[in-house]
ZADREN-385709 format. One record per residue (C-alpha): x, y, z. Coordinates in nm, 2 decimals, m for minus. Layout:
<rec east="X" north="Y" up="Z"/>
...
END
This chain:
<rec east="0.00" north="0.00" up="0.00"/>
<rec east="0.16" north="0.36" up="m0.12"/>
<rec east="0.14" north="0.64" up="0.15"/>
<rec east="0.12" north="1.01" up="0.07"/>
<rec east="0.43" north="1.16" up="0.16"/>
<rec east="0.20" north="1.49" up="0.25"/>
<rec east="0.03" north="1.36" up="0.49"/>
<rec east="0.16" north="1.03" up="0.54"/>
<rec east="m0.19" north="0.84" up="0.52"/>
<rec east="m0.30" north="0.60" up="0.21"/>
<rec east="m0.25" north="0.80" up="m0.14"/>
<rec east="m0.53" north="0.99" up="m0.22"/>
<rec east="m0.76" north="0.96" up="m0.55"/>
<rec east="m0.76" north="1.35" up="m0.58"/>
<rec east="m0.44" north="1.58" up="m0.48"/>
<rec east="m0.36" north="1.60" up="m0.13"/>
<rec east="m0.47" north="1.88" up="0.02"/>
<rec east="m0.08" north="1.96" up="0.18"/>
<rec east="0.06" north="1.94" up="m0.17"/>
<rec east="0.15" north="2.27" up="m0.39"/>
<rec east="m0.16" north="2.42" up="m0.57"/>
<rec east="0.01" north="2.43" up="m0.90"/>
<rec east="0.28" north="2.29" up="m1.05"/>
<rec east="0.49" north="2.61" up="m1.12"/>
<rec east="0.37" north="2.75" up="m0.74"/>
<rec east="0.70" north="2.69" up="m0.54"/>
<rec east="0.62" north="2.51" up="m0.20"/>
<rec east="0.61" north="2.70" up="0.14"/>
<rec east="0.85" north="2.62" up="0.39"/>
<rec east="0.72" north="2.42" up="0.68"/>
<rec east="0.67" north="2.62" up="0.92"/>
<rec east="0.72" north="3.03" up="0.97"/>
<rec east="0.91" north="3.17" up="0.73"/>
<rec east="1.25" north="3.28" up="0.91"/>
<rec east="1.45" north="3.59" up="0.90"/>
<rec east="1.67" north="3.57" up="0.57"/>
<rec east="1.37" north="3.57" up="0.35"/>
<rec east="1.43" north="3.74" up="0.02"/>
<rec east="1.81" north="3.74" up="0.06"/>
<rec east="1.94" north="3.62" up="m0.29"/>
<rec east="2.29" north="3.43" up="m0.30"/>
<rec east="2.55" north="3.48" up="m0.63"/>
<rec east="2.28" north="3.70" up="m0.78"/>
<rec east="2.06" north="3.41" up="m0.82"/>
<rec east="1.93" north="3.19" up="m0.54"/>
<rec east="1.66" north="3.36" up="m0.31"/>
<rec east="1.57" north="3.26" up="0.03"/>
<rec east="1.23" north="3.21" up="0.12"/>
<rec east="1.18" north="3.02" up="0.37"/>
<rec east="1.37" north="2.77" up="0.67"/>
<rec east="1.32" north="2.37" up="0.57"/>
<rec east="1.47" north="2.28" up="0.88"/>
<rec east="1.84" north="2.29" up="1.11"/>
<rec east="2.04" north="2.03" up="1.22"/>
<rec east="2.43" north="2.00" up="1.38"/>
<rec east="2.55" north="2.08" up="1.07"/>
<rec east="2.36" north="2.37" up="0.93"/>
<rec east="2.09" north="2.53" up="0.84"/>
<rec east="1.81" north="2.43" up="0.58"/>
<rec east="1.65" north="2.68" up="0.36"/>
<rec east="1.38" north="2.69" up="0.08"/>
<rec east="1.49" north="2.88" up="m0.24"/>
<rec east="1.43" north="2.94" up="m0.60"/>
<rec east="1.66" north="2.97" up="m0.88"/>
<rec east="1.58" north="3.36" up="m1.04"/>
<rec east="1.80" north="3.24" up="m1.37"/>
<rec east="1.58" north="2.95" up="m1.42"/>
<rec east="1.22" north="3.02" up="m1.42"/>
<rec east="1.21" north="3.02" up="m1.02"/>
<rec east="1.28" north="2.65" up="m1.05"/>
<rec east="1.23" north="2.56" up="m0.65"/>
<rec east="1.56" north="2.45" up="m0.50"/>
<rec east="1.72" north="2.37" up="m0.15"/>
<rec east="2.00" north="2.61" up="m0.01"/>
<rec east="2.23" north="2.41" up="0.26"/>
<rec east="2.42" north="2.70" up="0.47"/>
<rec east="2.69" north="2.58" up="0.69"/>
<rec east="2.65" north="2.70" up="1.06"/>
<rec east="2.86" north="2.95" up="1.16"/>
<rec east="2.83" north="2.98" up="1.57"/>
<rec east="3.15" north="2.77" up="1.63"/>
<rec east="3.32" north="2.84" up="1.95"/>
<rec east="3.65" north="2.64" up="1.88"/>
<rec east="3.82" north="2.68" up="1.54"/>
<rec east="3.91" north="2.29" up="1.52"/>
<rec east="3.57" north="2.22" up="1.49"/>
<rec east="3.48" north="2.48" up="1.19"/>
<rec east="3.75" north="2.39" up="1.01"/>
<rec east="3.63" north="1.99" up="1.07"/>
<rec east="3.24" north="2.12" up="0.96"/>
<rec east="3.38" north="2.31" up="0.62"/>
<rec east="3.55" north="1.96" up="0.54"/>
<rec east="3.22" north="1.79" up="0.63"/>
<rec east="3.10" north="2.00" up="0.43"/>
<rec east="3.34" north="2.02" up="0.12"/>
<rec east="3.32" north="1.62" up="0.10"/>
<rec east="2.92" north="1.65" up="0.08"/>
<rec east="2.95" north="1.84" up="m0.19"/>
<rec east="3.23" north="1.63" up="m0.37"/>
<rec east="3.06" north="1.33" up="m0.28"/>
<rec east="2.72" north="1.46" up="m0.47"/>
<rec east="2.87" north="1.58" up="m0.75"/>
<rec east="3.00" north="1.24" up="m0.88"/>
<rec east="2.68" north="1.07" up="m0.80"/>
<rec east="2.37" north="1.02" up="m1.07"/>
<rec east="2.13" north="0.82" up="m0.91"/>
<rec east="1.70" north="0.89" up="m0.97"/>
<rec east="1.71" north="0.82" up="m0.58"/>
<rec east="1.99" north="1.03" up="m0.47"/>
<rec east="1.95" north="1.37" up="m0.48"/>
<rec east="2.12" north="1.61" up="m0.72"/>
<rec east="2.38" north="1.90" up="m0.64"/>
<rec east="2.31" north="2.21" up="m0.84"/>
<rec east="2.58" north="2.42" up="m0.69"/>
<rec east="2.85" north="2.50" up="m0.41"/>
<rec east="3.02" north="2.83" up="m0.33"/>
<rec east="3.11" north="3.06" up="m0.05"/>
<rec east="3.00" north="3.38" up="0.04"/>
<rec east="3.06" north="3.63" up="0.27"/>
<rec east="3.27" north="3.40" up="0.48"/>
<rec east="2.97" north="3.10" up="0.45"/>
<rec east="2.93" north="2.81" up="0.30"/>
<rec east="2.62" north="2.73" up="0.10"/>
<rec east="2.54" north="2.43" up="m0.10"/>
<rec east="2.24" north="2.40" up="m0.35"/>
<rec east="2.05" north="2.12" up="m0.42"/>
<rec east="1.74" north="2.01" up="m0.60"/>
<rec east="1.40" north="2.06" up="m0.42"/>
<rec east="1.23" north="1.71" up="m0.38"/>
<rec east="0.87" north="1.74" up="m0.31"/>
<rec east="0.78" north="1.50" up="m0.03"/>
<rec east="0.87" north="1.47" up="0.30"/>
<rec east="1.11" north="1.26" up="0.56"/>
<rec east="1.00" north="0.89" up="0.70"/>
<rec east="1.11" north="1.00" up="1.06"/>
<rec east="0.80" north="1.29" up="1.04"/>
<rec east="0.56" north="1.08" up="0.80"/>
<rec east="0.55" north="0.86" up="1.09"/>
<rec east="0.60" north="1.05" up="1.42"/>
<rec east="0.24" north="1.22" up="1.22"/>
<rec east="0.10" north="0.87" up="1.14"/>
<rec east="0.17" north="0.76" up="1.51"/>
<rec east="0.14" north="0.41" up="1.41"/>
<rec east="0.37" north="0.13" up="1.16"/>
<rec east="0.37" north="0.14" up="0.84"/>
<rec east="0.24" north="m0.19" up="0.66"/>
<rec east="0.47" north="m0.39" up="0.58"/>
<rec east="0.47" north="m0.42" up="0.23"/>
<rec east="0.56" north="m0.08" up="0.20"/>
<rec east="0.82" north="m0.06" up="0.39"/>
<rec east="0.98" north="m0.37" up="0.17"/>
<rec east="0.92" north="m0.17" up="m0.14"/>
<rec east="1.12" north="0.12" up="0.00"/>
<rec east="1.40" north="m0.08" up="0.15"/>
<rec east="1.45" north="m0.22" up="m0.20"/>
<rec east="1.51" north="0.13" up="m0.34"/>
<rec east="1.73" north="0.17" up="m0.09"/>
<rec east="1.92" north="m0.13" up="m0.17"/>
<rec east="1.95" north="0.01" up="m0.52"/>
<rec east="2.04" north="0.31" up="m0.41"/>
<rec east="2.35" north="0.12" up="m0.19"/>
<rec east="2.47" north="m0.11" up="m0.41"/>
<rec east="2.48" north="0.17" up="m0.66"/>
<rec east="2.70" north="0.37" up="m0.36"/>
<rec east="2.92" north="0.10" up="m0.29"/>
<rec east="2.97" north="m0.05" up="m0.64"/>
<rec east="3.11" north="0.33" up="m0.75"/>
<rec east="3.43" north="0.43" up="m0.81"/>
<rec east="3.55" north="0.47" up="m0.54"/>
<rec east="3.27" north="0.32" up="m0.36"/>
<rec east="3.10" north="0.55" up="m0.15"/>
<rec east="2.97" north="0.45" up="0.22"/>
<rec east="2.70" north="0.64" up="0.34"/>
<rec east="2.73" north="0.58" up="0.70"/>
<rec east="2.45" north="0.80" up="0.80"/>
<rec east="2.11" north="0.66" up="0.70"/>
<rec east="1.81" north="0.68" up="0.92"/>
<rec east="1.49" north="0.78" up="0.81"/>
<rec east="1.51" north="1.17" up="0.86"/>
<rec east="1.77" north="1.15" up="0.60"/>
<rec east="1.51" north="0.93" up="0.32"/>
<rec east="1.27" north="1.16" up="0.15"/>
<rec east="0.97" north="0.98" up="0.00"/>
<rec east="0.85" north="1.23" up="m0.34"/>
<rec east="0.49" north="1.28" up="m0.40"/>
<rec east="0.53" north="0.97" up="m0.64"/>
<rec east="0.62" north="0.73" up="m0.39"/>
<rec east="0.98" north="0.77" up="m0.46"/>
<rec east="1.32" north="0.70" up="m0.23"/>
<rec east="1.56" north="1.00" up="m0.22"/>
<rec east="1.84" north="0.98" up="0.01"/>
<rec east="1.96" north="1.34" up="0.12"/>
<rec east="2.25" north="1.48" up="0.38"/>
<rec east="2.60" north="1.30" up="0.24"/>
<rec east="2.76" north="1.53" up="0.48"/>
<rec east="2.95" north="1.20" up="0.68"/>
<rec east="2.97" north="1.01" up="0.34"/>
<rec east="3.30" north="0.93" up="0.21"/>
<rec east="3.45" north="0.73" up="m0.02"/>
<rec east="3.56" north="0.39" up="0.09"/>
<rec east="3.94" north="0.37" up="0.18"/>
<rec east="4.05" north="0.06" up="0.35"/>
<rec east="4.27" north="0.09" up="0.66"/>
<rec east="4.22" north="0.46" up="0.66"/>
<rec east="4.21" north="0.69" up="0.96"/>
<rec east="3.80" north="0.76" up="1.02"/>
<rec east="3.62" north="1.02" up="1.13"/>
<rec east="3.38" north="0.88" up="1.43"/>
<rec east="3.05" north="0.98" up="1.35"/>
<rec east="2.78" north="0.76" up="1.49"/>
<rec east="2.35" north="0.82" up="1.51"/>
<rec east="2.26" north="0.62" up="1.84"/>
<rec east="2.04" north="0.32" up="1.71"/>
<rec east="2.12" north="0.35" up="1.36"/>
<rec east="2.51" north="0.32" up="1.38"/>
<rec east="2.67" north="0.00" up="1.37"/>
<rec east="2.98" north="m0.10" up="1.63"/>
<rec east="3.24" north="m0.05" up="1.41"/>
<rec east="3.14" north="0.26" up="1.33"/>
<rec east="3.23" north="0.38" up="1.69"/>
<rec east="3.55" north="0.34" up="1.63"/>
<rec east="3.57" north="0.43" up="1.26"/>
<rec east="3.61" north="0.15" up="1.09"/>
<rec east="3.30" north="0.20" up="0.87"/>
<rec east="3.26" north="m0.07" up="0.53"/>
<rec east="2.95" north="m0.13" up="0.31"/>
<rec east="2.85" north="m0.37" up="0.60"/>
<rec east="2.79" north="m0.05" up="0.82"/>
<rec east="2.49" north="0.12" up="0.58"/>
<rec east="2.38" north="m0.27" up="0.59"/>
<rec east="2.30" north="m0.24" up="0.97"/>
<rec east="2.17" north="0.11" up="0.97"/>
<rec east="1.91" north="0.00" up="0.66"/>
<rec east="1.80" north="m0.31" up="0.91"/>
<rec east="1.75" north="m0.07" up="1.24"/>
<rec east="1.57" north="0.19" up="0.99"/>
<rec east="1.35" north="m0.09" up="0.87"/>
<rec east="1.25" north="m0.20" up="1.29"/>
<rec east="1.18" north="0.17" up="1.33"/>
<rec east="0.92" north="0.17" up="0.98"/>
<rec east="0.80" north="m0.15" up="1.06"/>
<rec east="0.74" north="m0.09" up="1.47"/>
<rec east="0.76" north="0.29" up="1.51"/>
<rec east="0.98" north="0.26" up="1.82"/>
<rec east="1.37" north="0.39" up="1.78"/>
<rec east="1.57" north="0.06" up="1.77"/>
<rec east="1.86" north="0.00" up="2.07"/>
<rec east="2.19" north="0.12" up="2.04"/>
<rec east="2.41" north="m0.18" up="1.94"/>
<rec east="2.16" north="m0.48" up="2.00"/>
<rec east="2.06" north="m0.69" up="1.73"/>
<rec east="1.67" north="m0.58" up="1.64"/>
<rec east="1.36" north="m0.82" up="1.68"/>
<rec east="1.04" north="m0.59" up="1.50"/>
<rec east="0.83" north="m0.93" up="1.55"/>
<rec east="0.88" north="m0.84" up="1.97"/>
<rec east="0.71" north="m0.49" up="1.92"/>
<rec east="0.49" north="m0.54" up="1.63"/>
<rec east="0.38" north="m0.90" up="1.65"/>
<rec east="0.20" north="m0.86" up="1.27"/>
<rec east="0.58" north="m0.83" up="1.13"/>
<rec east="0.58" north="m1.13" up="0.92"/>
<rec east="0.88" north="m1.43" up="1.03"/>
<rec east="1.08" north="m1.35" up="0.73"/>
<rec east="1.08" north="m1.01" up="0.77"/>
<rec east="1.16" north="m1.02" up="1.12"/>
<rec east="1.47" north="m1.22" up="1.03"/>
<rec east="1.62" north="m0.99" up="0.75"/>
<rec east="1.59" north="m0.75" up="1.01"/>
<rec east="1.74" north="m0.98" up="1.27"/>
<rec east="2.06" north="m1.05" up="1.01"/>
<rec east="2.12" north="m0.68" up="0.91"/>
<rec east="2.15" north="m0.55" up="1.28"/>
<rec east="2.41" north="m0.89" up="1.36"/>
<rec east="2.69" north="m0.72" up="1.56"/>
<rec east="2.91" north="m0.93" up="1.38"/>
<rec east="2.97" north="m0.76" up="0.97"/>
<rec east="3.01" north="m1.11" up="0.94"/>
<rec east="2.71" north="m1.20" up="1.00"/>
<rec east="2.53" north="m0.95" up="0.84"/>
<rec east="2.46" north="m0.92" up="0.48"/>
<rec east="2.81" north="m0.87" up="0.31"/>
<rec east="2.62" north="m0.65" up="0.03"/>
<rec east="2.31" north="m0.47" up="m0.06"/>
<rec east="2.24" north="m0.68" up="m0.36"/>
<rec east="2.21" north="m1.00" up="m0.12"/>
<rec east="2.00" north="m0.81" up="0.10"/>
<rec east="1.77" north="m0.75" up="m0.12"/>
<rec east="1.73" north="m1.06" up="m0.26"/>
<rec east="1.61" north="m1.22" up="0.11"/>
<rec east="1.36" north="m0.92" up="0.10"/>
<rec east="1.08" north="m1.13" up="m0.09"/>
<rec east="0.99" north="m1.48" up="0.05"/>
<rec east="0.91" north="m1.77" up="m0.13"/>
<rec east="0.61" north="m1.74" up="m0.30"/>
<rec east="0.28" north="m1.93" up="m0.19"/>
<rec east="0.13" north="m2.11" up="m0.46"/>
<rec east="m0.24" north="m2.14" up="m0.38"/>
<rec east="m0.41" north="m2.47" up="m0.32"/>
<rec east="m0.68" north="m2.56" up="m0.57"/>
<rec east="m0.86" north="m2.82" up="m0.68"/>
<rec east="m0.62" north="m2.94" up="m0.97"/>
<rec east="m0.32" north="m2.85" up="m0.74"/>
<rec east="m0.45" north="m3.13" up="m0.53"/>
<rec east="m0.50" north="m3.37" up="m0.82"/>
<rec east="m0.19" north="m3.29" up="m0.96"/>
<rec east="m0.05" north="m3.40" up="m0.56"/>
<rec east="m0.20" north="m3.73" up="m0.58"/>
<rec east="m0.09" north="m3.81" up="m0.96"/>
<rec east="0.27" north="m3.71" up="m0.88"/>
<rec east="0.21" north="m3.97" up="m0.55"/>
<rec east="0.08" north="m4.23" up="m0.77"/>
<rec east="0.35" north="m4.18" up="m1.00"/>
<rec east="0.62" north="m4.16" up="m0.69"/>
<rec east="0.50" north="m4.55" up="m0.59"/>
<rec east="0.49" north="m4.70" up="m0.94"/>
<rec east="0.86" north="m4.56" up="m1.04"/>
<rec east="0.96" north="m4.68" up="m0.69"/>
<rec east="0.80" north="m5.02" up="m0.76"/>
<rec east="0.98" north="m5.05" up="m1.09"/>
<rec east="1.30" north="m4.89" up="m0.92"/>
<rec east="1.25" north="m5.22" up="m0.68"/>
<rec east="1.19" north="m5.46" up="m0.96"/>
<rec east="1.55" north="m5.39" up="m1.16"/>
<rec east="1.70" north="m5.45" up="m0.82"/>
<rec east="1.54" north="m5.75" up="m0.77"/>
<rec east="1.65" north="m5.86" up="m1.13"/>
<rec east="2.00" north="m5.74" up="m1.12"/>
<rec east="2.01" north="m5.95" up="m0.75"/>
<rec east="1.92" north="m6.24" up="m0.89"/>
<rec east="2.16" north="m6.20" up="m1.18"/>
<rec east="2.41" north="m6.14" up="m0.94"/>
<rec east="2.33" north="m6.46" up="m0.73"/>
<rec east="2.36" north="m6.66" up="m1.02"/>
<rec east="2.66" north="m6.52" up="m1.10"/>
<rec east="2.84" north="m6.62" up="m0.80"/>
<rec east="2.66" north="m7.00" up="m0.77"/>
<rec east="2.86" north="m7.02" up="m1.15"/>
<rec east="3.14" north="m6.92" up="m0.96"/>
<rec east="3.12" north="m7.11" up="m0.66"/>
<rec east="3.06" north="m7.43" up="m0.89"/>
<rec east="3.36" north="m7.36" up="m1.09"/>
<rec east="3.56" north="m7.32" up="m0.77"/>
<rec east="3.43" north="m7.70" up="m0.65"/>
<rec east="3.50" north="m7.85" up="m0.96"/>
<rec east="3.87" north="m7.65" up="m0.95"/>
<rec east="3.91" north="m7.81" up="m0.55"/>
<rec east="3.79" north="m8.15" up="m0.68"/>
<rec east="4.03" north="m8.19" up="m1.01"/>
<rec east="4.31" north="m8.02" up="m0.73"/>
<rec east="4.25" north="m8.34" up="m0.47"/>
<rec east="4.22" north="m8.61" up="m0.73"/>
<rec east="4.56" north="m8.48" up="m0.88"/>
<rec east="4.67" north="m8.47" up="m0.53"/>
<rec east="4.58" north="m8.84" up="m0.43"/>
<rec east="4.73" north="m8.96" up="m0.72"/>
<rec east="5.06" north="m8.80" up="m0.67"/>
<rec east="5.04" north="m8.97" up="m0.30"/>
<rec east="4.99" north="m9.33" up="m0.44"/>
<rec east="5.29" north="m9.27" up="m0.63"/>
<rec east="5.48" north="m9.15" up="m0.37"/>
<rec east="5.36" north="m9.40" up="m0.17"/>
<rec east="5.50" north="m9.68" up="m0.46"/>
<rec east="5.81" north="m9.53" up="m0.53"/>
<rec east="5.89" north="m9.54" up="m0.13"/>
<rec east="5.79" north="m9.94" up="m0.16"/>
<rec east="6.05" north="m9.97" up="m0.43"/>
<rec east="6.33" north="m9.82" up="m0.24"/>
<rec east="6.28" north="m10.04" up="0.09"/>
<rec east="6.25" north="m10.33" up="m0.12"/>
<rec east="6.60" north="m10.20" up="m0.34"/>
<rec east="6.75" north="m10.17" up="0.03"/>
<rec east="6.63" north="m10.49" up="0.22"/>
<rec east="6.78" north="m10.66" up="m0.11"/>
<rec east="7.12" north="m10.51" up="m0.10"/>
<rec east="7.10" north="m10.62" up="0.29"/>
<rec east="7.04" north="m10.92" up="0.19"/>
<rec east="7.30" north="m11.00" up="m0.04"/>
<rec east="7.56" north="m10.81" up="0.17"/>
<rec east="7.49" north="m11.09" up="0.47"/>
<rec east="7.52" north="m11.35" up="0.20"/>
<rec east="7.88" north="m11.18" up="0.08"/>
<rec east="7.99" north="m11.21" up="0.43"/>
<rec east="7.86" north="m11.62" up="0.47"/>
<rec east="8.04" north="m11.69" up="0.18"/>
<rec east="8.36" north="m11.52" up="0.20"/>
<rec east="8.46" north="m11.76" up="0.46"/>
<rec east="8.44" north="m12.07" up="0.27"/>
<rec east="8.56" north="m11.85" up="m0.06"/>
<rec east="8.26" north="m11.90" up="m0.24"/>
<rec east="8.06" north="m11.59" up="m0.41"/>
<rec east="7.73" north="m11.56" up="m0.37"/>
<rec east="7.54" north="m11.68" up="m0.64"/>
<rec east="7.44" north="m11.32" up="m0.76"/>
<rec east="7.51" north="m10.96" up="m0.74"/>
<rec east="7.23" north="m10.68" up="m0.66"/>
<rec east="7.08" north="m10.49" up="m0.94"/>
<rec east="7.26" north="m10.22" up="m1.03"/>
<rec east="7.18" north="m9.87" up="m0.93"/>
<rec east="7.03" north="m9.84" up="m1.31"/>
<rec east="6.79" north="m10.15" up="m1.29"/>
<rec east="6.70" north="m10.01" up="m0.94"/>
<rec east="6.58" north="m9.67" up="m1.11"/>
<rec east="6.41" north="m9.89" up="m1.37"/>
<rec east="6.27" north="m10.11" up="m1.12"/>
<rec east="6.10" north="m9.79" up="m0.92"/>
<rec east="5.97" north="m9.64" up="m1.22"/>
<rec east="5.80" north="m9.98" up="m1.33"/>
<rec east="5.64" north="m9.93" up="m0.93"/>
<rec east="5.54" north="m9.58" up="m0.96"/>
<rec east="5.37" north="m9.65" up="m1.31"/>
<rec east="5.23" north="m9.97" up="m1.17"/>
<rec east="5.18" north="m9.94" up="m0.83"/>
<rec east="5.02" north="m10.25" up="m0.79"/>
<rec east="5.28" north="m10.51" up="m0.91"/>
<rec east="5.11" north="m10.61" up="m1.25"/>
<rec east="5.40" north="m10.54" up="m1.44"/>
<rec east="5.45" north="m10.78" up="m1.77"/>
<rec east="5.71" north="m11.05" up="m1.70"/>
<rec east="5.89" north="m10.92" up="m1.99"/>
<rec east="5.97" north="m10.63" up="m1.85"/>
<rec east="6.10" north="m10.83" up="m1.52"/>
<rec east="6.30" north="m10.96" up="m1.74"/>
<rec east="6.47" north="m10.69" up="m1.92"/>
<rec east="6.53" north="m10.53" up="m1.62"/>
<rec east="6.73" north="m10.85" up="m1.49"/>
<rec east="6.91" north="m10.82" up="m1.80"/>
<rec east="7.06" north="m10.48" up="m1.68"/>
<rec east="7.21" north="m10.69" up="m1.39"/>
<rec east="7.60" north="m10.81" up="m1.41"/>
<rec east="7.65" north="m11.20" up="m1.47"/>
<rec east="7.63" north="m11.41" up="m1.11"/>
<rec east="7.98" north="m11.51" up="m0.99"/>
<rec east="7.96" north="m11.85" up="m0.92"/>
<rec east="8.27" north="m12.14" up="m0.86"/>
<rec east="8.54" north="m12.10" up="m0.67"/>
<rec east="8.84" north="m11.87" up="m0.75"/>
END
């Protein structure tokens, strides 16, 4: 819902009876008009009326005399300094504003027309932008703003900040709050007072400027970064969204004032305020892409059919999901009972081969203990005989009919031999000595 920045209630159908009557009628100041009315600066800006004062100067309501009467804002530095230090600390203030402004072309960033001084002051001119303030709007309101207005404004103003930061040099503002955000008569953002802004220069020494509430930690101390305008856009959007001033260096909760502050609004907020930096936000751009939630897609009729099909259709691809695994588990068993058969036939063929090398063992050992109980044999005969001088009536094999012999026993373990091999082995055997010698 838009609000008129006249009056701050719901946009009217018709004009709003606070706004200008014409379009070329130049505005009346709020409030009296003050003492330097018709007092006309460089021969062309008149005075006609106080805007407002703050700690840094003075606010007026002018025209431009070369340009139709154009309306326009005069800024004039305040001049009742009682130390010298702290002038010459406001003119730089000062001096930066206006440097700062006139490298800056935003639509929601107000425009410097001009900057001089005159008669020992300072004056800066800027374009008039018809609307009014958030901090008034709402002290006149007296109650929150609805919420989705203050989202669409705090996504100008993350346009506006990532257009700041992502400049060159980027630019930290490090003084928003919502007396310095202007709302036009068309519902616009303009940010106004750059007076503390400075470009960004890392490890610099900084000036400590802090707004109680709006100002992060680190800003106490000066070590302001794109992070800093993060926190003070989060405290500015508790104050739109509750209407209370948020604390000084606590992380805000708008949900614990204003219990109709949606969840995830309440935790942008909550995440923009994080005393941490790193906790916050690390850019305006990422803000503002948390500032929408996920959209609700209403339940209808079909929606629900559409539900139960995609159920249906969850079971049946699970079923067939189960059915290849069932198939490529009974492949896989079958596999491995072809395998485990190949292996029994492999440990059969292995023991067979194996009991057959034992029988032959087993043979060839017969041989040898027969070979040796012979050669015992005819050794005791030797010894009978050689005391009566007679031989005995044959030798032992040789050691060649003995190898013969125990290879006929391991090819024939069982003694079934052919007598003609019997006999050609005896035929390896030396002739018998026999008779005496």
């Amino acid at each position: 819902m838009l609000v008129c920045p006249g009056c701050g209630m719901a946009t009217h159908n018709g004009p709003c009876r606070r706004a200008p009557a014409a379009q070329n009628e130049v505005p009346h100041a709020a409030g009296p008009p003050s003492s330097p009315q018709n007092i006309v600066l460089q021969s062309r800006y008149e005075l006609i009326g106080l805007l407002g004062q703050g700690g840094m100067g003075t606010v007026y309501m002018g025209r431009d005399l070369r340009l139709h009467n154009r309306p326009c804002v005069v800024k004039k530095l305040r001049d009742d300094f009682y130390r010298e230090e702290d002038k010459q600390k406001a003119v730089a203030f000062f001096e930066r504003e206006a440097g700062v402004l006139s490298q800056l072309q935003h639509p929601n960033i107000v425009h410097i027309l001009d900057y001089f001084e005159e008669n020992y002051d300072y004056f800066l001119v800027m374009e008039y932008v018809e609307g009014r303030d958030l901090y008034n709007i709402l002290s006149e309101r007296s109650e929150p703003f609805p919420e989705d207005q203050v989202l669409d404004w705090v996504g100008q103003i993350c346009d506006v900040l990532e257009y700041l930061h992502e400049h060159d040099p980027p630019v930290i503002y490090r003084d928003l709050k919502p007396s310095n955000i202007m709302i036009d008569v068309k519902g616009r953002v303009k940010l106004v007072d750059f007076g503390i802004a400075r470009p960004y220069e890392e490890d610099a020494d900084h000036t400590h400027v802090v707004s109680a509430g709006y100002s992060p930690p680190e800003q106490y101390w000066g070590a302001a970064d794109v992070r800093s305008d993060i926190y003070a856009l989060g405290a500015t959007m508790h104050f739109l969204l509750t209407g209370s001033e948020p604390v000084a260096l606590h992380q805000q909760a708008p949900a614990s004032v204003n219990p109709h502050v949606s969840e995830h609004t309440g935790l942008v907020v909550w995440k923009a305020t994080a005393q941490d930096p790193e906790g916050r936000y690390q850019s305006a751009r990422e803000m503002k892409g948390a500032l929408a939630p996920e959209p609700v897609v209403e339940r209808t009729a079909w929606h629900q059919r559409w539900r139960e099909l995609a159920v249906v259709g969850g079971i049946v691809a699970a079923a067939g999901v189960a059915f290849l695994a069932l198939v490529k588990l009974d492949e896989a068993v079958k596999s491995k009972n072809d395998q485990l058969k190949a292996t029994e036939e492999i440990i059969t063929q292995q023991a067979r081969e194996k009991s057959e090398l034992s029988d032959k063992l087993k043979a060839y050992s017969r041989a040898v203990e027969a070979q040796e109980q012979a050669v015992l044999e005819w050794k005791e005969q030797a010894a009978s005989q050689a005391k009566t001088k007679k031989l005995p009536p044959a030798t032992p094999r040789s050691g060649v009919a003995a190898q013969v012999a125990s290879e006929a026993q391991l090819t024939d373990p069982e003694g079934l031999a052919a007598l003609k091999g019997e006999d050609q082995n005896s035929m390896l055997s030396p002739p018998a000595w026999g008779g005496d010698q």
